[in-house]
DRENKOLPA-474059 format. One line per 10 residues: their letters; for each residue x, z negated, y of C-alpha. Coordinates in Angstrom, 1 decimal. Layout:
% residues N
a	X/Z/Y; ...
END
This chain:
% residues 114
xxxxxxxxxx	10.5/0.3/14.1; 12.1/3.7/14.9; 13.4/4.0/11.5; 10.4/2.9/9.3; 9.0/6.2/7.4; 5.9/4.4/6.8; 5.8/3.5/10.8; 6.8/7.6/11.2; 3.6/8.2/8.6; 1.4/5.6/10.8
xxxxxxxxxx	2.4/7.2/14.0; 1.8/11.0/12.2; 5.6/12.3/13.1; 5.9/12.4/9.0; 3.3/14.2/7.1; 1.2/12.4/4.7; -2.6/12.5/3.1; -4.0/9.8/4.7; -6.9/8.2/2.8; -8.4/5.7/4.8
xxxxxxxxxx	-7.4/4.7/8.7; -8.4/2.0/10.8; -7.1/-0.4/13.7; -5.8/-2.4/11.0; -4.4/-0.5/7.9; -3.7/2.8/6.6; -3.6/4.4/3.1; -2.5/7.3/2.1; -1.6/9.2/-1.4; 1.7/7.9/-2.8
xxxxxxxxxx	4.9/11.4/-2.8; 6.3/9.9/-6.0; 2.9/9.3/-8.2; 3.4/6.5/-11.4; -0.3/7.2/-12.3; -3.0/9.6/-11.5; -4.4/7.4/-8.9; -1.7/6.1/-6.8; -1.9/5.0/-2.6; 0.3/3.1/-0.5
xxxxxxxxxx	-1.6/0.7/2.1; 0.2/-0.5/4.7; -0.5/-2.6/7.5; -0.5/-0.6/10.9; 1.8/-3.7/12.4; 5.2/-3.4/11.4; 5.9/-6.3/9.1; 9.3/-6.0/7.1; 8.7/-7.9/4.1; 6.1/-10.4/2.5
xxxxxxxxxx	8.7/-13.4/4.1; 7.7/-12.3/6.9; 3.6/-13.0/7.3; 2.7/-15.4/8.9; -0.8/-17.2/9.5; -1.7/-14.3/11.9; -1.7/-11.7/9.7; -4.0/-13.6/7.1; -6.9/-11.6/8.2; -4.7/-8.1/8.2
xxxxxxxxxx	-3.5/-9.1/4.8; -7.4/-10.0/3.9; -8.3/-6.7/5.1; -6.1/-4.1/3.1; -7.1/-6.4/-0.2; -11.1/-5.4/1.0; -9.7/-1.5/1.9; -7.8/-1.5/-1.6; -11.2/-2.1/-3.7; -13.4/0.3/-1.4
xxxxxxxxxx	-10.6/2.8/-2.2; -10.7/1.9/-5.7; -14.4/2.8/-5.9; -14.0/5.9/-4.4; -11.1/7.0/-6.6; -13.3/6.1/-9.4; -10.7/3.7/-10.7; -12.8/0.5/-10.0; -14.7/-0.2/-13.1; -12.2/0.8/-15.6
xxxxxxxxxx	-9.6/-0.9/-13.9; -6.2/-1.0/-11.5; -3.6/-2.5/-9.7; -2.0/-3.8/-7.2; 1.7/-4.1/-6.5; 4.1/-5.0/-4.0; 7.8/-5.9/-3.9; 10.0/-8.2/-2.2; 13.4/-7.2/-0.6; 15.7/-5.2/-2.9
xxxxxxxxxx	16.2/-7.5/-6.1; 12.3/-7.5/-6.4; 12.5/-3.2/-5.4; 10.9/-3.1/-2.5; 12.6/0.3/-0.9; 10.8/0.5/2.2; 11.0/-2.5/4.4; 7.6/-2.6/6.0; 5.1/-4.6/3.6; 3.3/-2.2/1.4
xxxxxxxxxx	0.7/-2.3/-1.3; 0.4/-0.1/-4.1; -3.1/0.9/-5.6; -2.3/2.4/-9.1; -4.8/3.5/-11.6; -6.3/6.3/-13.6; -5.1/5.4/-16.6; -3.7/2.5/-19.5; -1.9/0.7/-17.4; 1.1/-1.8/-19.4
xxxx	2.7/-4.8/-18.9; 5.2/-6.3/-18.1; 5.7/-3.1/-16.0; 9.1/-3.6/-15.2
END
């Protein structure tokens, strides 16, 4: 999508510190921090919102869950703990329509967090 930033950040024509790249995914440190430890993973397919996966993606989907706790490990944010987010068109604030996962941690995290 020519639009997308996070397709722009995938393709490099918007800056970003990328954490982790492969064929499948990419990571990379979140602009707008809510912890200490914050990346955005995002599938490198463009893929609007969680309504839109299908049983094609299951093993992309798979896959950024496996990247997510290998990041968390190296972010030393595994053992004392994290999470993952990610929203579902506007009423559920997703802002970015291309399916994103949040990795948050480095610190107490609460709940409910919105």
């Amino acid at each position: 999508m020519s639009d997308c930033i996070f397709c722009k950040i995938r393709d490099g024509s918007i800056p970003a510190t990328i954490v982790h790249r492969d064929e499948i995914c990419l990571a990379f440190e979140d602009v707008d921090p809510a912890a200490p430890r914050h990346i955005v993973i995002i599938p490198s397919e463009h893929i609007a919102t969680l309504n839109d996966i299908t049983a094609k993606n299951a093993e992309t989907i798979g896959h950024i869950f496996m990247i997510a706790a290998e990041l968390a490990v190296r972010l030393n944010i595994a053992d004392s703990g994290y999470r993952i987010v990610t929203n579902c068109n506007a009423d559920g604030g997703q802002e970015v329509f291309h399916v994103h996962f949040h990795l948050i941690g480095g610190r107490k995290l609460a709940w409910p967090p919105g």
